[in-house]
C-alpha positions as CSV (number, residue, x, y, z in Angstrom):
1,X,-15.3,-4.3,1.0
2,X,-11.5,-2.9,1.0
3,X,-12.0,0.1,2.9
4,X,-8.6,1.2,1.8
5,X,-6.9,2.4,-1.5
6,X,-2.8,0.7,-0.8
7,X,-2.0,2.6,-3.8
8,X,-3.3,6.5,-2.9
9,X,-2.4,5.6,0.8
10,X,0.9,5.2,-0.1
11,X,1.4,8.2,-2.3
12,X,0.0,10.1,0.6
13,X,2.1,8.5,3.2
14,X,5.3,10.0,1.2
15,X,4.0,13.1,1.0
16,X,3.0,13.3,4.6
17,X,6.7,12.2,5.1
18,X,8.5,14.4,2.3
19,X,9.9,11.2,0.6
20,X,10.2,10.9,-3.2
21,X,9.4,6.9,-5.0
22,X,12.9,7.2,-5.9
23,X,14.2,7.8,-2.1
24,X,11.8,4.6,-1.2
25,X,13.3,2.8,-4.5
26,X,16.6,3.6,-2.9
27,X,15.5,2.7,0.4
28,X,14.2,-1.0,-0.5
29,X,16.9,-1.7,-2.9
30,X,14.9,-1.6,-6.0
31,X,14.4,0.8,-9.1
32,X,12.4,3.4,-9.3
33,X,10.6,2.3,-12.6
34,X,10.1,-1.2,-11.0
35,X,8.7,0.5,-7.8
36,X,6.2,2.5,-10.1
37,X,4.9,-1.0,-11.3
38,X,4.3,-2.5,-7.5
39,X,2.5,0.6,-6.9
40,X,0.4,0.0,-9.9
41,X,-0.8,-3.5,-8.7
42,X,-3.7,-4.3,-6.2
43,X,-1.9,-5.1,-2.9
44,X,-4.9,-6.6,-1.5
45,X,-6.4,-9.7,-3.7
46,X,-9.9,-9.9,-4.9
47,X,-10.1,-13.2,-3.7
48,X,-9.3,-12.7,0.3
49,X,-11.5,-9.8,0.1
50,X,-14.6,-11.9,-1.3
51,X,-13.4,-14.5,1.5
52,X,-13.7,-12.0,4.1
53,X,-16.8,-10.8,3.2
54,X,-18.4,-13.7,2.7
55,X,-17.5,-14.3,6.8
56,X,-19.4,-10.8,7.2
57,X,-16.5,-8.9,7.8
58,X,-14.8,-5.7,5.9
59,X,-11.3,-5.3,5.0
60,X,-9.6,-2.3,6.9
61,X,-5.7,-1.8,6.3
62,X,-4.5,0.1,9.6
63,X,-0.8,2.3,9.4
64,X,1.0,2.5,12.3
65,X,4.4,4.5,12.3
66,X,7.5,2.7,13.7
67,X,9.0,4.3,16.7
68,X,12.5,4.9,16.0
């Protein structure tokens, strides 16, 4: 099981860090439209998730903020 959403983790991560898709668009050099589609995708495959499970384990995305 993915025990994370990528997609709502993300949107939360700009909020927590008062940054706008178009600022992050900016940021990796992309545009803002194309950015919404990423977002829209599954960033984690099906397949490497039934994988995993079927080795007994869970899938557990862990954010870690860059020290500057």
């Amino acid at each position: 099981m993915l025990l994370n959403d990528t997609k709502k983790d993300i949107k939360r991560l700009c909020i927590d860090n008062d940054i706008t898709q178009t600022a992050i668009a900016e940021r990796t050099g992309t545009s803002k439209s194309y950015l919404s589609q990423i977002l829209m995708r599954p960033h984690v495959d099906a397949w490497f998730v039934k994988i995993i499970e079927a080795l007994g384990y869970d899938v557990k995305i862990e954010y870690v903020k860059r020290e500057k």
